[in-house]
PDB file of N, CA, C and O in Angstrom:
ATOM      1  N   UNK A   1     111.514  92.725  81.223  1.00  0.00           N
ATOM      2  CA  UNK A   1     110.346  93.068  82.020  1.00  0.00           C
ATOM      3  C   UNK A   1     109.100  92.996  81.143  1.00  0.00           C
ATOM      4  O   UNK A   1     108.937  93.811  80.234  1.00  0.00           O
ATOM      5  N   UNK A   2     108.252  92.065  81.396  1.00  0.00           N
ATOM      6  CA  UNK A   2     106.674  92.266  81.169  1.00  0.00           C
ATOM      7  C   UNK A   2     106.494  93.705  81.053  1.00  0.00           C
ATOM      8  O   UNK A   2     106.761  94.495  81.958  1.00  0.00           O
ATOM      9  N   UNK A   3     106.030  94.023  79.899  1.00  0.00           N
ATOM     10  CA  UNK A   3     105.370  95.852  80.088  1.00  0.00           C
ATOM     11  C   UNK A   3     103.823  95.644  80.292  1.00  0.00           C
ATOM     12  O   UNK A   3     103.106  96.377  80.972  1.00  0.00           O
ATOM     13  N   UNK A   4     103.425  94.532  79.596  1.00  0.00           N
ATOM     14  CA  UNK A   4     101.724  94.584  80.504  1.00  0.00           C
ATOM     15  C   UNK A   4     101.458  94.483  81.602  1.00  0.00           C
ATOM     16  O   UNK A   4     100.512  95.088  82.108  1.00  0.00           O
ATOM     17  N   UNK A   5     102.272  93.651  82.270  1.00  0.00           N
ATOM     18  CA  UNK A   5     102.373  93.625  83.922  1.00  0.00           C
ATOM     19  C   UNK A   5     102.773  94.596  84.096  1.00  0.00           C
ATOM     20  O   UNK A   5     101.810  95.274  84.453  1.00  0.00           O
ATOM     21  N   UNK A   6     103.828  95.323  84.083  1.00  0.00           N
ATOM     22  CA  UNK A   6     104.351  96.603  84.406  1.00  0.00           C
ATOM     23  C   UNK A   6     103.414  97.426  84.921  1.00  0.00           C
ATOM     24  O   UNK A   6     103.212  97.792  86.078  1.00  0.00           O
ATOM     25  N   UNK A   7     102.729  97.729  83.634  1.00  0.00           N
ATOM     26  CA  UNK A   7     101.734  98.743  83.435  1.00  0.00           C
ATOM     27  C   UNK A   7     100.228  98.495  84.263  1.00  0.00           C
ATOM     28  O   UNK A   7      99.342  99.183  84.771  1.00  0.00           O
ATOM     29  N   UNK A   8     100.578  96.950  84.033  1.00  0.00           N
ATOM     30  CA  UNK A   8      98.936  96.219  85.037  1.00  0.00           C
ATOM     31  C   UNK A   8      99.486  96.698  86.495  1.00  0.00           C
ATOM     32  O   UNK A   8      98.804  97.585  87.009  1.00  0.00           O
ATOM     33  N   UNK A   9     100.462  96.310  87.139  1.00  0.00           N
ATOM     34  CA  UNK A   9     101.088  96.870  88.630  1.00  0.00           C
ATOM     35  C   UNK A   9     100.884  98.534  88.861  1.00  0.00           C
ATOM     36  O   UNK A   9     100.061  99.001  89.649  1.00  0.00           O
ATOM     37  N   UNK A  10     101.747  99.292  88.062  1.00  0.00           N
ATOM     38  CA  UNK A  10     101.715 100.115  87.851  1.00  0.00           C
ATOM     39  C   UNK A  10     100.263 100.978  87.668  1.00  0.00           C
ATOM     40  O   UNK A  10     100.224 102.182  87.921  1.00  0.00           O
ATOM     41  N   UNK A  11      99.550 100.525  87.387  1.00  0.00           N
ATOM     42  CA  UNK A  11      98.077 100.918  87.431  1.00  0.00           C
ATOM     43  C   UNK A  11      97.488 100.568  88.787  1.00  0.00           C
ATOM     44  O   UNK A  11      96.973 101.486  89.427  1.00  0.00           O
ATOM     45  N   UNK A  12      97.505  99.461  89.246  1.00  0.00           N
ATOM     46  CA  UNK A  12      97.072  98.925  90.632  1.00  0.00           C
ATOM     47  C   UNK A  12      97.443 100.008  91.969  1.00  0.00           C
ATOM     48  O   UNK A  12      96.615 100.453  92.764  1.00  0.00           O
ATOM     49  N   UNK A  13      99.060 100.306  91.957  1.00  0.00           N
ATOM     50  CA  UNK A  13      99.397 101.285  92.483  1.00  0.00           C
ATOM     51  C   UNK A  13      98.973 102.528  92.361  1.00  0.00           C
ATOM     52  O   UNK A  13      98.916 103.332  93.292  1.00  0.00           O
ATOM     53  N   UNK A  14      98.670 102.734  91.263  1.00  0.00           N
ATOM     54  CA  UNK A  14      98.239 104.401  91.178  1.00  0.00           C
ATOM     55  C   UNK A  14      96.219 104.884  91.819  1.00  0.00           C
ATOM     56  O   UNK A  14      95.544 105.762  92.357  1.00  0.00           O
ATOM     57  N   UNK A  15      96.157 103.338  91.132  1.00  0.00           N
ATOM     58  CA  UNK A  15      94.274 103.060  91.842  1.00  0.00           C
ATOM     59  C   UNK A  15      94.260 102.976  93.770  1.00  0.00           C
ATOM     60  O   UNK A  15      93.404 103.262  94.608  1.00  0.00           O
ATOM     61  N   UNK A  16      95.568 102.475  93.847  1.00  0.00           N
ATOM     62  CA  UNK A  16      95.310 102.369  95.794  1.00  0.00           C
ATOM     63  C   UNK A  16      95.783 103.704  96.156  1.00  0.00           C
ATOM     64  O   UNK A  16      94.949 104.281  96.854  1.00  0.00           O
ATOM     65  N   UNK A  17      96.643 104.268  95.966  1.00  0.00           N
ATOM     66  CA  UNK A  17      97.093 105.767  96.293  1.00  0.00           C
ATOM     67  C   UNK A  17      96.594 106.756  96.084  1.00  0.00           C
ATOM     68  O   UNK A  17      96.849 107.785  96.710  1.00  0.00           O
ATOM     69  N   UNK A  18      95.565 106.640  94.922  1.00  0.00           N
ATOM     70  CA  UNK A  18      95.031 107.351  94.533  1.00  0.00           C
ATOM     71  C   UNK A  18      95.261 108.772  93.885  1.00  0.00           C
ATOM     72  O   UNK A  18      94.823 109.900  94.112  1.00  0.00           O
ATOM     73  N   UNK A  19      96.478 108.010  92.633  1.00  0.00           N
ATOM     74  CA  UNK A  19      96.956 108.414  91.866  1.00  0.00           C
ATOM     75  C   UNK A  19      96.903 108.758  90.483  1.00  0.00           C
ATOM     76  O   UNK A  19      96.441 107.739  89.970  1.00  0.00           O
ATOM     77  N   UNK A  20      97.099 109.580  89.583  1.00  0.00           N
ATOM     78  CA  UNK A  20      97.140 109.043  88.236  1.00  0.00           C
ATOM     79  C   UNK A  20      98.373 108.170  87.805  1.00  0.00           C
ATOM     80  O   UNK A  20      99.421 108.113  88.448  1.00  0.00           O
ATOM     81  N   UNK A  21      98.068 107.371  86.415  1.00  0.00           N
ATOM     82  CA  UNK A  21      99.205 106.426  86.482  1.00  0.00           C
ATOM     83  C   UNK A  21     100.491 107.049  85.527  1.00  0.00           C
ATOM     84  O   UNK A  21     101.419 106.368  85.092  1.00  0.00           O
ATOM     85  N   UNK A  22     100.306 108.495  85.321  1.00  0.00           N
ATOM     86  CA  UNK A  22     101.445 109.203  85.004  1.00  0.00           C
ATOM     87  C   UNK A  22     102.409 109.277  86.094  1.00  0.00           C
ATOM     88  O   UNK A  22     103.603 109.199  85.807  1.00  0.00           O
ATOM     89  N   UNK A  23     102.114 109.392  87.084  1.00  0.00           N
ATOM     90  CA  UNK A  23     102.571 109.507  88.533  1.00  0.00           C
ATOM     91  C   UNK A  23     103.738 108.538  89.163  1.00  0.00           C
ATOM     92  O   UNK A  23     104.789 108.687  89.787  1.00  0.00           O
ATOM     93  N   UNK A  24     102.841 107.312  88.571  1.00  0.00           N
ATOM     94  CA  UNK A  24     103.759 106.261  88.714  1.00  0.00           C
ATOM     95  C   UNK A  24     104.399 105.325  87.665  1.00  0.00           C
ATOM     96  O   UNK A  24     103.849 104.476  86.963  1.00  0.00           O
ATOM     97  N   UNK A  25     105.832 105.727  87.738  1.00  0.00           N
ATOM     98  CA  UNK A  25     106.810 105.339  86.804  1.00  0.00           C
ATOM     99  C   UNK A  25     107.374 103.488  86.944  1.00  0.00           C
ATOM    100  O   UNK A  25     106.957 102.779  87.860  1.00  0.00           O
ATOM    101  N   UNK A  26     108.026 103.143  86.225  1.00  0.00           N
ATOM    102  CA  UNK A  26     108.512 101.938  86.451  1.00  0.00           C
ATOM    103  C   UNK A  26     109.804 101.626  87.228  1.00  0.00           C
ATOM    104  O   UNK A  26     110.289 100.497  87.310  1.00  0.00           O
ATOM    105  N   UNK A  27     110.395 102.917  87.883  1.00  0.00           N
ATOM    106  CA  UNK A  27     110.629 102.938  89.067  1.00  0.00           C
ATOM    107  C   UNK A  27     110.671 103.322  90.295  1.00  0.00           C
ATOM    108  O   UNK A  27     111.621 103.423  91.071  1.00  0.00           O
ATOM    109  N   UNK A  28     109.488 103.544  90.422  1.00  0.00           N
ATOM    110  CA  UNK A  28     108.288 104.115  91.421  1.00  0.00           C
ATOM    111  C   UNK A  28     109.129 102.832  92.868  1.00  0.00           C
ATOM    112  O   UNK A  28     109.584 101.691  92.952  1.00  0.00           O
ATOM    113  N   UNK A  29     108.841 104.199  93.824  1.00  0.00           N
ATOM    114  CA  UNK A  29     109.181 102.972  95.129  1.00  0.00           C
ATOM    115  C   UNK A  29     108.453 103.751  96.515  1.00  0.00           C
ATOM    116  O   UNK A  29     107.914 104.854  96.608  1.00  0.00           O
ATOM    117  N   UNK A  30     108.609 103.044  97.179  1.00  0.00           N
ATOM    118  CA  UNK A  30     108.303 103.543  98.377  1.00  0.00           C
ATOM    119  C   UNK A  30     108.865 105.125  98.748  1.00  0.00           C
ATOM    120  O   UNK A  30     108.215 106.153  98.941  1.00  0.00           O
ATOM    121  N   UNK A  31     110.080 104.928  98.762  1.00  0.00           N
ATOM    122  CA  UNK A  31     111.069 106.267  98.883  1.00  0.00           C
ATOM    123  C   UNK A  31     110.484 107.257  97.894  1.00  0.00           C
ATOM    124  O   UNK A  31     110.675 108.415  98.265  1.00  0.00           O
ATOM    125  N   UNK A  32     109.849 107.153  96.783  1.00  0.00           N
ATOM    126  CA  UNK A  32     109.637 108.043  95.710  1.00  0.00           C
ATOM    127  C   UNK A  32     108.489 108.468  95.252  1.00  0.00           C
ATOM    128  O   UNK A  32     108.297 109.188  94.273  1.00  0.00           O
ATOM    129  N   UNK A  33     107.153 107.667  96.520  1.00  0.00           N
ATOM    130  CA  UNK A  33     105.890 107.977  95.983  1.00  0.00           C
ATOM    131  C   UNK A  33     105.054 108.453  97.290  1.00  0.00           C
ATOM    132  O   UNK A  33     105.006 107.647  98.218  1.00  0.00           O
ATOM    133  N   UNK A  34     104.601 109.305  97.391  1.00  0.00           N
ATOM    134  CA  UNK A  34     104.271 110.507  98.517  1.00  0.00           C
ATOM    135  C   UNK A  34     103.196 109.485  99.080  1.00  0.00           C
ATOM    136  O   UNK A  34     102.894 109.789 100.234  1.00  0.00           O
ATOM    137  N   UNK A  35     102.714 108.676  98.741  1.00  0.00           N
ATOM    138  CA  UNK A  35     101.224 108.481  99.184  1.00  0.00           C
ATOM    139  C   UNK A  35     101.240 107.065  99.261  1.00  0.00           C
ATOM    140  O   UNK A  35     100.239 106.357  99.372  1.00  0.00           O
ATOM    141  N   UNK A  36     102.916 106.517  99.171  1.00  0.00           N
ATOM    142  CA  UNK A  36     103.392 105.039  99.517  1.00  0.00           C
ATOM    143  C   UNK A  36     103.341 104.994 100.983  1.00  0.00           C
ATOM    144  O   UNK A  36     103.952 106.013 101.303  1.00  0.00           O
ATOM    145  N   UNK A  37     102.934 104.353 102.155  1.00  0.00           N
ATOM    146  CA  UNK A  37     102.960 104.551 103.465  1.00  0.00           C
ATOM    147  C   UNK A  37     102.918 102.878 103.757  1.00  0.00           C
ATOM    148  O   UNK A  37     103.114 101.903 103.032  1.00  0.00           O
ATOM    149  N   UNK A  38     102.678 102.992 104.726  1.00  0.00           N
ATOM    150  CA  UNK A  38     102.720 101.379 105.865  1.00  0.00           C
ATOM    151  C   UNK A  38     101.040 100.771 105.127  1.00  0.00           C
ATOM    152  O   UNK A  38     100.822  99.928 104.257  1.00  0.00           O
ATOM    153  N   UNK A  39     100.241 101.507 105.816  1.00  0.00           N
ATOM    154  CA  UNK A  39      98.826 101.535 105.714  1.00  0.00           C
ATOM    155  C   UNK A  39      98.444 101.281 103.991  1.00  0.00           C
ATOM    156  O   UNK A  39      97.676 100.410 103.584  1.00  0.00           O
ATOM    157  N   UNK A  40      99.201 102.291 103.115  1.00  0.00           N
ATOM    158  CA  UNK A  40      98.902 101.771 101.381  1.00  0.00           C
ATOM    159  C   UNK A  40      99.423 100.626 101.261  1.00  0.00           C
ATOM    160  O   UNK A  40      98.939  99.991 100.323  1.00  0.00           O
ATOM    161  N   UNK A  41     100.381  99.994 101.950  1.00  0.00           N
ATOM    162  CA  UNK A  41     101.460  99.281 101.685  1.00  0.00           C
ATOM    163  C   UNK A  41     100.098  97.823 101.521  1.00  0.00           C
ATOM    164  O   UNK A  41      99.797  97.031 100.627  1.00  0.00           O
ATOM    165  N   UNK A  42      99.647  98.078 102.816  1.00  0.00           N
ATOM    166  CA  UNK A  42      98.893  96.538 102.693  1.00  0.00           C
ATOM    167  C   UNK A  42      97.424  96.882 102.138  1.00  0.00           C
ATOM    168  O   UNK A  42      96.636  95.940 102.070  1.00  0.00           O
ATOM    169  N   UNK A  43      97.097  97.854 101.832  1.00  0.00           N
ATOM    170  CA  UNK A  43      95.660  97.845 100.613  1.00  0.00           C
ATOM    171  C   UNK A  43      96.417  97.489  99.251  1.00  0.00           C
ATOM    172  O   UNK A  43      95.844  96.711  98.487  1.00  0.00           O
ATOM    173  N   UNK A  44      97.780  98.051  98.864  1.00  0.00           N
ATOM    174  CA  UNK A  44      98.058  97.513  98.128  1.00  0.00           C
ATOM    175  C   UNK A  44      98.340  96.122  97.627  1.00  0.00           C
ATOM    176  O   UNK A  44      97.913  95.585  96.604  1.00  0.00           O
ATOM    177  N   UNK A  45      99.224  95.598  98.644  1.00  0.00           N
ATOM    178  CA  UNK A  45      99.190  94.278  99.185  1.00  0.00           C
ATOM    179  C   UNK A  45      97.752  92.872  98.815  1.00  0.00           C
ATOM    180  O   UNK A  45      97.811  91.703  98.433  1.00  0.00           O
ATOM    181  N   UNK A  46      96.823  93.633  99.116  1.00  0.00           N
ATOM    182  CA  UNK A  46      94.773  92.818  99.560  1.00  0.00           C
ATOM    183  C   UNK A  46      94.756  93.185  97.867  1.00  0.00           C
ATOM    184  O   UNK A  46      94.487  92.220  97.151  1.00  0.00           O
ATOM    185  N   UNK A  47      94.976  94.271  97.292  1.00  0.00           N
ATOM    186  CA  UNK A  47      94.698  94.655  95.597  1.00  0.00           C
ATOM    187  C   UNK A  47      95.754  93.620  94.759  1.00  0.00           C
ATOM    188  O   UNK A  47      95.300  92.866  93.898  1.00  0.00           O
ATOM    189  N   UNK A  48      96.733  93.640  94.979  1.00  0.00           N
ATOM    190  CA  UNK A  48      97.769  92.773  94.266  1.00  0.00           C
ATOM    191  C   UNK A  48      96.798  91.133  94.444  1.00  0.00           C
ATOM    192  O   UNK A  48      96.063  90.653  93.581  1.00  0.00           O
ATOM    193  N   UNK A  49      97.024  90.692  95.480  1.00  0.00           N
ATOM    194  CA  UNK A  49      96.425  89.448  95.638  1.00  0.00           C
ATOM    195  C   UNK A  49      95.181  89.404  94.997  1.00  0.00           C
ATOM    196  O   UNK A  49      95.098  88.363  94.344  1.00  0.00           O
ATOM    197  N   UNK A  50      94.047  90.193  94.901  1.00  0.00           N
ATOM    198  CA  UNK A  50      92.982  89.802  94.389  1.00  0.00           C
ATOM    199  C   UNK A  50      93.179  90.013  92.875  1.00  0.00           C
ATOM    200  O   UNK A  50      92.445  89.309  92.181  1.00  0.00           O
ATOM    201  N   UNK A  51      93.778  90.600  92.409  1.00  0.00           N
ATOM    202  CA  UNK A  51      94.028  90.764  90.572  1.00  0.00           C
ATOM    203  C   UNK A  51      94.554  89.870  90.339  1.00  0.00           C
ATOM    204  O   UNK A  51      93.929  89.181  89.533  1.00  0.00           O
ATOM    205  N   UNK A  52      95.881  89.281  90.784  1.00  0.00           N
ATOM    206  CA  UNK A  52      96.668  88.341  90.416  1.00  0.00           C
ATOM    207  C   UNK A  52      96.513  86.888  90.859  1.00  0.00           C
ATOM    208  O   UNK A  52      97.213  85.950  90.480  1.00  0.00           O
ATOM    209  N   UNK A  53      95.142  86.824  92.013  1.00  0.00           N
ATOM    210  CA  UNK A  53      94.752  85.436  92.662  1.00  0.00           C
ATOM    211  C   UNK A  53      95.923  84.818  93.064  1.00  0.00           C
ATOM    212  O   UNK A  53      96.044  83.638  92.734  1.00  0.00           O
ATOM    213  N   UNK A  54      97.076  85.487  93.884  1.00  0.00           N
ATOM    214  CA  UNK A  54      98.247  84.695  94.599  1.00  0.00           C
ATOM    215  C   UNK A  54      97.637  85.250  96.150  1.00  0.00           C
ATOM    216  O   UNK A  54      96.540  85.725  96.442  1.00  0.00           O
ATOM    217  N   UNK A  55      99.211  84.880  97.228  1.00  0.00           N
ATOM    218  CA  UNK A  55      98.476  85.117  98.476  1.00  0.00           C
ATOM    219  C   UNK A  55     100.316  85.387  98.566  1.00  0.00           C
ATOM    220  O   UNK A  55     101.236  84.694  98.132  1.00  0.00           O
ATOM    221  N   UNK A  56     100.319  86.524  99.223  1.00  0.00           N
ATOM    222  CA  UNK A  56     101.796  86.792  99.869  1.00  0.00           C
ATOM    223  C   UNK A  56     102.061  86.517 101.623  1.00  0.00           C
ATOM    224  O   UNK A  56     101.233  86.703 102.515  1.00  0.00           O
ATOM    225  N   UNK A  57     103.007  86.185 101.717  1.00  0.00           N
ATOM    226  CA  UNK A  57     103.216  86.293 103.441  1.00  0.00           C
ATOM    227  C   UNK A  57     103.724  87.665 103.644  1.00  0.00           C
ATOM    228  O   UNK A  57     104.163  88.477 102.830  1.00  0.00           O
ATOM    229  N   UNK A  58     103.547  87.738 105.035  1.00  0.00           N
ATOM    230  CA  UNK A  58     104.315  88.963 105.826  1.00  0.00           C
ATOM    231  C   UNK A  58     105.213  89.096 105.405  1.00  0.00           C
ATOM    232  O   UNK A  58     105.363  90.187 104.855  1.00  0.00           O
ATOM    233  N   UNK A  59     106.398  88.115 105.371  1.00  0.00           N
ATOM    234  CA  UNK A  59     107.807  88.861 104.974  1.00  0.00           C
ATOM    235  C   UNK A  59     108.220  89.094 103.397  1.00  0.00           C
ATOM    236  O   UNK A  59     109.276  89.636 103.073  1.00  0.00           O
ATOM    237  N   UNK A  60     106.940  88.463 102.176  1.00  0.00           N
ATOM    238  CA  UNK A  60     107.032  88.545 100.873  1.00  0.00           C
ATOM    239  C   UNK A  60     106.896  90.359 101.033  1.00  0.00           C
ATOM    240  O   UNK A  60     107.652  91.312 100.846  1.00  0.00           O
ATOM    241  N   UNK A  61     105.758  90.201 101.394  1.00  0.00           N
ATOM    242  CA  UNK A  61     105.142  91.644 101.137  1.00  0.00           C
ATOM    243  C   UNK A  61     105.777  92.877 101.936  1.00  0.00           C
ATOM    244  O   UNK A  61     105.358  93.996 101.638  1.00  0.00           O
ATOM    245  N   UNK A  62     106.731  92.764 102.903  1.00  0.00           N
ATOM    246  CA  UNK A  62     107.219  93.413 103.536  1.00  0.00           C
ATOM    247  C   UNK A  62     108.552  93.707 102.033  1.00  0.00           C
ATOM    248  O   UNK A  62     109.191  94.752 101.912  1.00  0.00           O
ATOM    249  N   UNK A  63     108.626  92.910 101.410  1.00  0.00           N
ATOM    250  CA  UNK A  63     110.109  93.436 100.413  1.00  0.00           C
ATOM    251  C   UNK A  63     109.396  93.808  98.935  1.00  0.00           C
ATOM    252  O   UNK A  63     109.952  93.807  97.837  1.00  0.00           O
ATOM    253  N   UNK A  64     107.777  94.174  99.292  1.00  0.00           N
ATOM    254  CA  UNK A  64     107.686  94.457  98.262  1.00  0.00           C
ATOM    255  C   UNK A  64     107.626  96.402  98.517  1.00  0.00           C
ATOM    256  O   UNK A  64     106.917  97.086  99.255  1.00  0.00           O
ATOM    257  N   UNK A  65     108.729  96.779  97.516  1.00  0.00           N
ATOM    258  CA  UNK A  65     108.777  98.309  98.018  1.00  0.00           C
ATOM    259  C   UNK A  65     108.701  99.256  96.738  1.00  0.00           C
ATOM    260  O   UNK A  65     108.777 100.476  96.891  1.00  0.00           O
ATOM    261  N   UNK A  66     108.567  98.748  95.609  1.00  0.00           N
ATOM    262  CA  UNK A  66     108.490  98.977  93.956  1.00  0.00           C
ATOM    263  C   UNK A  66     108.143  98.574  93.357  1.00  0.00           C
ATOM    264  O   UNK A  66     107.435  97.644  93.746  1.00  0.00           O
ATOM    265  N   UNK A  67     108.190  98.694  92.457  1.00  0.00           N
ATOM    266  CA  UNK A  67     107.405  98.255  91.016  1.00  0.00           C
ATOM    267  C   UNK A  67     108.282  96.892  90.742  1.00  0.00           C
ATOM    268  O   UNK A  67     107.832  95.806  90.379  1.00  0.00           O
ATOM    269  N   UNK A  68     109.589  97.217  90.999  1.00  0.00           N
ATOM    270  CA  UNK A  68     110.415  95.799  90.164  1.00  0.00           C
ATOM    271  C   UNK A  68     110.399  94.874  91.610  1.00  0.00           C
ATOM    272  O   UNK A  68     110.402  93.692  91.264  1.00  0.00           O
ATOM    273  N   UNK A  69     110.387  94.956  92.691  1.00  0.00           N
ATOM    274  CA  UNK A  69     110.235  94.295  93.375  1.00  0.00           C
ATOM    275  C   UNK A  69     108.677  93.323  93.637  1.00  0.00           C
ATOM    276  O   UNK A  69     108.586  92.163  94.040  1.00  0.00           O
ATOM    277  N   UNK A  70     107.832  94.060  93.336  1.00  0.00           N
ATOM    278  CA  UNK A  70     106.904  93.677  93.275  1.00  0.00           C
ATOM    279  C   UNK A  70     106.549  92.611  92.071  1.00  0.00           C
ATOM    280  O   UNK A  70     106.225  91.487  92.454  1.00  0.00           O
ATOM    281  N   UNK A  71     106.571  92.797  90.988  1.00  0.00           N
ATOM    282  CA  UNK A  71     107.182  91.979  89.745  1.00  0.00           C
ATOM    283  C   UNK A  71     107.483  90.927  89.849  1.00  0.00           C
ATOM    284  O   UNK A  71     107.004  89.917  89.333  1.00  0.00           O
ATOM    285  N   UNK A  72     108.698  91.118  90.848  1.00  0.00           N
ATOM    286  CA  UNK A  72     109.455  90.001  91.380  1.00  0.00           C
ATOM    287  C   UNK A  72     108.858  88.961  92.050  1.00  0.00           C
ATOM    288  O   UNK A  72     108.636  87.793  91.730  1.00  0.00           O
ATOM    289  N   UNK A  73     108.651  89.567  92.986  1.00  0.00           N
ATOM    290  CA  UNK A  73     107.345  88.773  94.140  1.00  0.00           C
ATOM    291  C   UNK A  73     106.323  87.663  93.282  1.00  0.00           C
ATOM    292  O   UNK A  73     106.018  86.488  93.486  1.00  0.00           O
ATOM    293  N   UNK A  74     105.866  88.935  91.936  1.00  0.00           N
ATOM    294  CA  UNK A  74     104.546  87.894  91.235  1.00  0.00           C
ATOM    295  C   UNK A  74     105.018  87.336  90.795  1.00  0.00           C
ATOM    296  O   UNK A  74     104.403  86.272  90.735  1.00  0.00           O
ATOM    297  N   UNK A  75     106.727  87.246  89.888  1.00  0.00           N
ATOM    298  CA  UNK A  75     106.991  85.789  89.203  1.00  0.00           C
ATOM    299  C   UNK A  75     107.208  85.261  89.967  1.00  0.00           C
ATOM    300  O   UNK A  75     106.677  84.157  89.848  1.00  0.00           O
ATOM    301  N   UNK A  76     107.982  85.388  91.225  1.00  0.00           N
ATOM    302  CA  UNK A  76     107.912  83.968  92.543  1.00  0.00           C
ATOM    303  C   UNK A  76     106.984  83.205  92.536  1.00  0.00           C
ATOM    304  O   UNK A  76     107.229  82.006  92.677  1.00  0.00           O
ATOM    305  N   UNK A  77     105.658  83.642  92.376  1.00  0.00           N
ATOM    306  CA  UNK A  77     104.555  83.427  92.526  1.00  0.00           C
ATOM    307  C   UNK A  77     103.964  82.693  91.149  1.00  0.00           C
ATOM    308  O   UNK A  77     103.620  81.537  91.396  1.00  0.00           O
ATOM    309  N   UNK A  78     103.824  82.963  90.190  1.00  0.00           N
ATOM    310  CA  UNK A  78     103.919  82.191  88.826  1.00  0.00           C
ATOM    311  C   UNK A  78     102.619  83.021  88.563  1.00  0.00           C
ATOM    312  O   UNK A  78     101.566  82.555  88.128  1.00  0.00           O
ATOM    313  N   UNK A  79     102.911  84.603  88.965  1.00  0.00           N
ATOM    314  CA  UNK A  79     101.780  85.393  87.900  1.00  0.00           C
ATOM    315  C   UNK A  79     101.987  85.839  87.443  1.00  0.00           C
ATOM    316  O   UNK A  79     101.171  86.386  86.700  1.00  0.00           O
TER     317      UNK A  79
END
């Protein structure tokens, strides 16, 4: 695992939730982060895309539910 990405994601998430990034661990998920919802899901979603200059579809971003999933998504993506 990239730990600068990690930590770059991992920061992104904690900035849309409006979190500190102690908060959010590297296996932070939907199930495990109080202030993960439908609605963060896609500000997070519009934040990912503009840092990383990719573009996800509906069903990318629908499996993005964590940190390692998300990861995932951006190397699909070649970020």
């Amino acid at each position: 695992m990239d730990t600068a990405k990690s930590e770059q994601v991992r920061q992104i998430i904690a900035d849309t939730l409006f979190m500190s990034l102690e908060e959010i661990g590297n296996d932070a998920s939907q199930d495990s982060v109080r202030n993960w919802d439908s609605l963060q899901q896609l500000n997070l979603v519009l934040a990912l895309e503009q840092t990383f200059n990719v573009h996800f579809k509906p069903e990318e971003f629908a499996a993005m539910t964590s940190v390692e999933k998300i990861l995932e998504q951006l190397g699909l993506k070649g970020a």
